[in-house]
N, C-alpha and C positions, 0 to 999 in steps of 0.2 A: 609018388610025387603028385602034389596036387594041379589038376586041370585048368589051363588058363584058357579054355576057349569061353563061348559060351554060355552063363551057369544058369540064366534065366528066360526058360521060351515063354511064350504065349498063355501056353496051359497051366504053368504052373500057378496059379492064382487058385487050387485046390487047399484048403484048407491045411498047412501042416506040410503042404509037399513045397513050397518056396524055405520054411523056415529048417526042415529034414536036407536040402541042398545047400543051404547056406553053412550050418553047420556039419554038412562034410566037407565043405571046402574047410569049413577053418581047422575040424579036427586033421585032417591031411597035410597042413601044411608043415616042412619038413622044420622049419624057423617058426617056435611058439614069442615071437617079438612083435614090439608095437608096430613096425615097421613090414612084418608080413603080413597083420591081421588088417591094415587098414589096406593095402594095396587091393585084397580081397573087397571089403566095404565101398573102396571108392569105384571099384571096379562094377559090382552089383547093382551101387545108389544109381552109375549110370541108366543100367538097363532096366531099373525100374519105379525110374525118374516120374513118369507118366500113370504109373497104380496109383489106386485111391490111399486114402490118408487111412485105414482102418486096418488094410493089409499089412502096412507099413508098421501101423501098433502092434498088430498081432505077431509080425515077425519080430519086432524089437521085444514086446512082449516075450516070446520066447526063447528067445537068445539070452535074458537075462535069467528066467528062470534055469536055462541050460549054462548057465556059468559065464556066458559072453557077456555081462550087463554092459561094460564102454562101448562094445562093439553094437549093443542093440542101441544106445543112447546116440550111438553118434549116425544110425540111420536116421532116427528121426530129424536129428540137426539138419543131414544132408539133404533134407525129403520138405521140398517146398511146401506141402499141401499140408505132412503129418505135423511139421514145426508151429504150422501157424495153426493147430489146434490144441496147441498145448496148453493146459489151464492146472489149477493148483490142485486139483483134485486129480487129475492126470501124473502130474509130476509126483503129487504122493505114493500113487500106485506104482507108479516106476522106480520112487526109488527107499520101496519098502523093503526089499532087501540091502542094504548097504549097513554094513559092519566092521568096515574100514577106514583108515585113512585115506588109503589112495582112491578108493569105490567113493567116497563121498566128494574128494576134491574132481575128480573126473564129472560128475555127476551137474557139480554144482560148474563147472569150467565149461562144458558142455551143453549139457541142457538148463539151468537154472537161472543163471546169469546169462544167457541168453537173452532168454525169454523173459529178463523182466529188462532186460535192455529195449528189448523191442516193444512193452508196454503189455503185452502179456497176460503178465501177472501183476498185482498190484505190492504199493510200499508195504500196503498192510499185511499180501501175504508174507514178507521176507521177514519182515520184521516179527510176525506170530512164530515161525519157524525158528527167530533167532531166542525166544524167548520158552523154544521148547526143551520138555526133561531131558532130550535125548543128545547127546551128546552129539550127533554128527550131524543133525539136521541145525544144532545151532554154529556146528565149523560150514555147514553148507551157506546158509544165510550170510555170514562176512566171507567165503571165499568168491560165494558170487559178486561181489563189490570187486572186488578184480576185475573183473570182466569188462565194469564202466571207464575202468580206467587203465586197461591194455592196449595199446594201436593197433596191435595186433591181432584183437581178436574185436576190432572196431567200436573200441570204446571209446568216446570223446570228454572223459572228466566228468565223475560225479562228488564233489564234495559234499553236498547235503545226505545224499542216499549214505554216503559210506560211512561218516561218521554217525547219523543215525541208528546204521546196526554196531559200529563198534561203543557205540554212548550207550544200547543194552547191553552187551557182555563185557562191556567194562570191567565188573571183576567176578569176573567169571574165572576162576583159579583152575579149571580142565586145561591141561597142560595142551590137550588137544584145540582147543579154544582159546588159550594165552599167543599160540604158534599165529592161528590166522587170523589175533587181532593183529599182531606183528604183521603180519604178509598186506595184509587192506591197505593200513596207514603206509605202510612203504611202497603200496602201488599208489597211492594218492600225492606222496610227494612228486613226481613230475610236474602234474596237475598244479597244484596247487599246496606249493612247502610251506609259505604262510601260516595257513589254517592250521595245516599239521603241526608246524611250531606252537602255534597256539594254544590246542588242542592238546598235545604235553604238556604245555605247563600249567593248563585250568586242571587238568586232571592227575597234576603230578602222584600226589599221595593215594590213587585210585588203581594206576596203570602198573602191570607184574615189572617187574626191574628187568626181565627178556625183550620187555618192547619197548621200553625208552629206552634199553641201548642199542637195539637192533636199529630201530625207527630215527635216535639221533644221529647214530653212521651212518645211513640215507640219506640224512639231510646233508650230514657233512661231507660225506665222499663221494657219493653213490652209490656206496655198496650197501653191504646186509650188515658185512665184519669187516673189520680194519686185517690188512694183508699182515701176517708176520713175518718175517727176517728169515730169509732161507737157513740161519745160521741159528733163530729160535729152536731150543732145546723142549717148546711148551708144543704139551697134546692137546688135539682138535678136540672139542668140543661137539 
């Protein structure tokens, strides 16, 4: 069973000996869930709230190359000093391994959208990102538009930013990239349903047939999908 007292003295600030600690606590833990691994993280971000911003990299640094990469991104999130050094050539480096769906939306939820909430990083980097070959640096570019437009993750309404990256991937036919032009426009309708109205219909004949229908049930209900009849015979989708 993993140790909750604790995990970081003074000394550790040895090269490799904080990031060799952190990852025994996570490999020890009895629950490999999102819910054990941050209890750890917020526990640590505490006690090493006050390290420089570089230790901070280095550990996030190697928690991603040892398979933790959410759990090294969301140090730096927690870590006053390392977040506000985050620049596009940084976040490159961090999130040069991401090969997934869930690694990139974590990524870009996380660290990405953050930091270009907070001015960061620039329109221009998001927008080169959304416009790259790779397929998940271009779902990272519009998943971070979320961000602007979450309360929860204290975003106050960006319609120019979001529809900018979804007017690049416009038709973009990666199913992986059809999904989070869907997700952007239906975080924006709270904001601002207008625009988004509008916005379908200048682009009617541009936009995958998933996201005017996903995008106009937001408008119309709230949701993503119209509920069906407990007594529907028809499979989920």
């Amino acid at each position: 069973m993993a140790s909750h007292g604790m995990l970081v003295s003074p000394g550790d600030t040895q090269p490799g000996q904080l990031l060799a600690r952190v990852l025994g606590e996570l490999r020890a833990l009895e629950k490999h869930d999102a819910a054990s691994f941050r209890a750890v993280r917020r526990r640590v971000s505490a006690e090493i709230a006050t390290m420089d911003a570089a230790a901070v990299f280095d550990l996030a640094e190697g928690l991603v190359q040892a398979g933790f990469a959410w759990e090294g991104w969301e140090f730096i999130n927690a870590h006053q000093a390392a977040f506000a050094e985050l620049t596009r050539t940084r976040l490159e480096d961090l999130g040069e391994c991401i090969d997934t769906w869930g690694q990139a939306d974590a990524f870009a939820t996380v660290l990405v959208g953050p930091a270009w909430r907070e001015g960061l990083i620039s329109d221009a980097d998001v927008d080169g990102w959304a416009r790259s070959p790779d397929r998940w640096w271009r779902r990272i570019a519009l998943v971070s538009t979320t961000v602007l437009n979450t309360r929860s993750r204290w975003g106050r309404g960006d319609t120019q930013r979001t529809l900018a990256v979804v007017g690049i991937l416009i038709n973009d036919r990666d199913d992986t990239v059809i999904k989070a032009v869907s997700w952007a426009l239906r975080c924006l309708v709270p904001w601002d349903p207008r625009a988004v109205r509008a916005f379908l219909e200048s682009h009617e004949t541009e936009l995958a047939a998933r996201v005017k229908r996903e995008v106009r049930t937001k408008l119309e209900t709230g949701l993503k999908s119209r509920r069906r009849s407990v007594h529907s015979t028809e499979l989920p989708t």
